[in-house]
C-alpha positions in Angstrom: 102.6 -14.2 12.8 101.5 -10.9 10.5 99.0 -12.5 8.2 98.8 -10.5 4.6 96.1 -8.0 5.4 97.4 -6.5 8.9 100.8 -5.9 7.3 99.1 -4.1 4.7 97.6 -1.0 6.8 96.2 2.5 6.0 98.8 5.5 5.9 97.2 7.8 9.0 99.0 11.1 6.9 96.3 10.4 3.9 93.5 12.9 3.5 90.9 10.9 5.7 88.7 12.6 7.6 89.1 12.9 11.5 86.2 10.6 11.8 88.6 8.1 9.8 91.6 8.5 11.7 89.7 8.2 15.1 88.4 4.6 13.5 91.9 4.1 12.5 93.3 4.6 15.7 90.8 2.4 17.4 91.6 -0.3 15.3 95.1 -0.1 15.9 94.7 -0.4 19.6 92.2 -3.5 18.4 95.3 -5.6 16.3 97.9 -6.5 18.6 97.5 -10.0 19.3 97.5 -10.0 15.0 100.5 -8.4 14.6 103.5 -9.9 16.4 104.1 -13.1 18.3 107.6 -12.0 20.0 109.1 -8.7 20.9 111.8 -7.2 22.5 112.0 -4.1 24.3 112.6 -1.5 27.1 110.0 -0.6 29.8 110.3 2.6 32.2 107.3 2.6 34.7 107.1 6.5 34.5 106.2 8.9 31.6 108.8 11.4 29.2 107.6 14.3 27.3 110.7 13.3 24.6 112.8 11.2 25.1 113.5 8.4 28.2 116.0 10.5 31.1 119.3 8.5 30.5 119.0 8.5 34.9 116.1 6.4 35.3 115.3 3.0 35.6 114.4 0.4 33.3 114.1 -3.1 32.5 114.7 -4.6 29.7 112.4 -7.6 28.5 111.7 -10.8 25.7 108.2 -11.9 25.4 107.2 -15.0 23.1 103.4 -15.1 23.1 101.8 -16.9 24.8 102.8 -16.1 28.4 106.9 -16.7 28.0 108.4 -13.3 29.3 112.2 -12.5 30.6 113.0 -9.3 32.3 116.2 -7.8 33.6 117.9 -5.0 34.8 119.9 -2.6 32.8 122.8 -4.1 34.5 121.9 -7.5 33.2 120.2 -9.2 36.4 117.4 -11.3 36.0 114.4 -10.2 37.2 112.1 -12.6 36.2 111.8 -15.4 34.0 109.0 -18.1 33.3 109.3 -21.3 34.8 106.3 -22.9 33.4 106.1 -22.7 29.9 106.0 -26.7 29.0 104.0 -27.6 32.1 101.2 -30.0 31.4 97.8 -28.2 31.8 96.0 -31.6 32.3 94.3 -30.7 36.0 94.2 -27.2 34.7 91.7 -28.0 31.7 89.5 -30.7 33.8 88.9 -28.3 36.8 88.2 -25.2 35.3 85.3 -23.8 32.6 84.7 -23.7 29.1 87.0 -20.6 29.2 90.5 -23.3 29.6 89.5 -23.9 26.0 89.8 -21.1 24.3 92.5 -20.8 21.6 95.2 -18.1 21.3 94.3 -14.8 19.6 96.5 -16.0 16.7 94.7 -18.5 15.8 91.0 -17.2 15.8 90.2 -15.1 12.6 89.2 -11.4 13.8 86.8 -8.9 11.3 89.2 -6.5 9.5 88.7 -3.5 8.4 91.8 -1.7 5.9 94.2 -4.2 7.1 93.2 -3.6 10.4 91.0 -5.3 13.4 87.7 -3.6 13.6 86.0 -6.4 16.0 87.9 -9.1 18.1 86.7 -12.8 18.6 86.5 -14.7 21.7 90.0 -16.0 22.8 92.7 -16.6 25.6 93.3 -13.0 25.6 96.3 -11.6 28.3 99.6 -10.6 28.1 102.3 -11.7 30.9 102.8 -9.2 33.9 105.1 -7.7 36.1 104.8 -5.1 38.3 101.5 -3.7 37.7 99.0 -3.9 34.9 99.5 -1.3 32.8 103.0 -3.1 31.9 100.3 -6.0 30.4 98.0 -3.3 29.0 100.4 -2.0 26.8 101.2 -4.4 24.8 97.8 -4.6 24.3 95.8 -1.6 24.9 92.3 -3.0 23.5 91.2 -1.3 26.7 91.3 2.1 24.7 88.9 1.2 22.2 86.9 -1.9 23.1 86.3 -5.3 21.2 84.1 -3.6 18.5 82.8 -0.8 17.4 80.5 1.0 19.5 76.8 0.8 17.4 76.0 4.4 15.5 73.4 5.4 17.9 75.6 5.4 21.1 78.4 7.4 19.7 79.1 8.5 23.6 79.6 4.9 24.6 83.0 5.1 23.1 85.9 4.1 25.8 87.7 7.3 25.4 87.0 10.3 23.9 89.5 11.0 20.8 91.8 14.4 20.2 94.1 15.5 17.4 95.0 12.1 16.3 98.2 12.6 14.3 101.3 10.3 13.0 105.2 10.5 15.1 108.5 9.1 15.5 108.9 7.2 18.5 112.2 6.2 18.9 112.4 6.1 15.4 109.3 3.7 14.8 106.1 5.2 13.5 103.4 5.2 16.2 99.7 7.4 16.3 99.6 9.8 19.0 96.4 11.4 20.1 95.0 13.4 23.8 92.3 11.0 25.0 89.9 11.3 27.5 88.1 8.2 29.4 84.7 8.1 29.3 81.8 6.5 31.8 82.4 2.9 29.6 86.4 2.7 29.9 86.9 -0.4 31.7 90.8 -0.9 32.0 92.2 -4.3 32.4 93.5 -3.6 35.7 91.3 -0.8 37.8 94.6 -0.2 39.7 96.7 1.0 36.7 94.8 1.9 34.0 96.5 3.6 30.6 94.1 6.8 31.7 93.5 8.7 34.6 90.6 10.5 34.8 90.7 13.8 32.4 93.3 14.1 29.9 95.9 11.8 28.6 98.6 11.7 25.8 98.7 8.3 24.6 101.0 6.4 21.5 100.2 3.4 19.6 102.8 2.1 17.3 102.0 1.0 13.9 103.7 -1.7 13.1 102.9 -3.9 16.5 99.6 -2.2 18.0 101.6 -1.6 21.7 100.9 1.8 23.3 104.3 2.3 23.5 103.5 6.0 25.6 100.9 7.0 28.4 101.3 10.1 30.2 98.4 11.8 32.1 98.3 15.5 31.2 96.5 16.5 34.1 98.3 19.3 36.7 97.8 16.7 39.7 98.8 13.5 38.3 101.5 14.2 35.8 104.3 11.9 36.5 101.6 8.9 35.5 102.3 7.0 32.4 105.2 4.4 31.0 107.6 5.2 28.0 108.8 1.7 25.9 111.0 1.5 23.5 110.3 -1.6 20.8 114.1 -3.0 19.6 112.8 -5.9 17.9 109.9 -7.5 16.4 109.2 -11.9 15.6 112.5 -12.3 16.5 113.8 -16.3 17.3 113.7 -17.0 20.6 115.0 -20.1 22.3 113.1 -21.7 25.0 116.6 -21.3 27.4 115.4 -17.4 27.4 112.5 -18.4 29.6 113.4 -21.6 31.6 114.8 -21.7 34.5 117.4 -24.1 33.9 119.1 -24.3 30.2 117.8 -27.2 28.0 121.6 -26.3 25.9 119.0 -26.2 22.9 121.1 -24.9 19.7 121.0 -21.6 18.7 120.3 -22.1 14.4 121.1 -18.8 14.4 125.0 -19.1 14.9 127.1 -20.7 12.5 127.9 -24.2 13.8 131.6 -25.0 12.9 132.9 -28.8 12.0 136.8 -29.1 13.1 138.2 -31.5 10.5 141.4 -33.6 11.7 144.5 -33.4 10.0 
């Protein structure tokens, strides 16, 4: 969950300077695994300028960190839904390296800066797929910025190069928008769909969650590359039934249980 200082974060319309906002944006891009353990949203594998066409095709998806993740049409068909989310990992931990070990992101303690991560520990990073990897990379585009801070001296080794960094609405969330531009050391989770294509980019991180909830390449060639998502809820309850394939007709605490009393 949200701990205390990443819910308390920096208002990007202050009078910082654009070095300040750049660091800010980084950061943001940096805090995702801090600042939400479920969400609910909508995904378009293709880019808008505005506003999602009411035409095109979507899926609409639940993920419960770590690695539970539902997806279905707009129609209501299932997708995909994990299968394996109380499986022993017994053989898993005895066969593989010191990496099986690692803990979640939420529970390692990262270096903040203004509410903010500014460098990431070691951990069981990753984000479920589907599709291709920049539907992972979203929801957690560290990719954009790095683990930490790139030292004074290099200020070129920076994963993308940062333009007019500025606040918006998307779909009625706050998010920070800014052109970027990959450099020689962007190394994206997924060579085969990165967030940036070579040259410019339009790019939107939301505030409260850290998810680049907009990519669109704003070069001539390559314009129709990007995603649009659309967050509709943040640590919401979510039942294990969402996931499984097979109910475990687990009660919903949600719903008001009611007690029939005979006559």
């Amino acid at each position: 969950m949200a701990t205390w200082d990443t819910r308390h974060r920096p208002d990007p319309d202050s009078s910082a300077g654009s070095a300040d906002v750049a660091t800010l944006f980084r950061n943001l891009c940096r805090s995702s695994p801090w600042k939400w353990q479920s969400l609910r949203f909508e995904y378009w594998d293709e880019p808008f300028a505005q506003a999602p066409d009411p035409a095109a095709p979507l899926v609409r998806a639940w993920l419960r960190r770590p690695g539970a993740l539902r997806l279905e049409t707009a129609d209501g068909l299932v997708l995909h839904s994990t299968t394996g989310i109380n499986d022993s990992k017994d053989g898993f931990y005895v066969s593989a390296t010191r990496k099986s070990w690692l803990l979640p992101p939420h529970l390692v303690a990262p270096v903040y800066e203004e509410g903010l991560v500014r460098r990431r520990p070691e951990a069981a990073y990753g984000e479920p797929g589907f599709g291709n990897g920049r539907f992972s990379a979203a929801l957690d585009p560290v990719e954009l910025a790095g683990n930490a801070p790139v030292p004074l001296e290099f200020p070129g080794s920076n994963a993308v190069e940062l333009v007019d960094v500025h606040r918006v609405d998307h779909d009625g969330r706050p998010a920070l928008e800014a052109v970027v531009t990959p450099t020689a050391a962007y190394q994206a989770s997924d060579p085969g769909a990165p967030l940036c294509l070579p040259g410019s980019n339009r790019v939107r991180i939301d505030l409260g969650t850290g998810v680049c909830v907009s990519s669109q390449s704003l070069e001539p060639a390559t314009q129709d590359y990007g995603h649009w998502l659309r967050i509709l809820g943040v640590d919401e309850y979510m039942l294990d039934d969402l996931f499984v394939a097979e109910s475990m007709n687990l009660t919903d605490v949600r719903r008001h249980i009611s007690w029939d009393i005979p006559a």
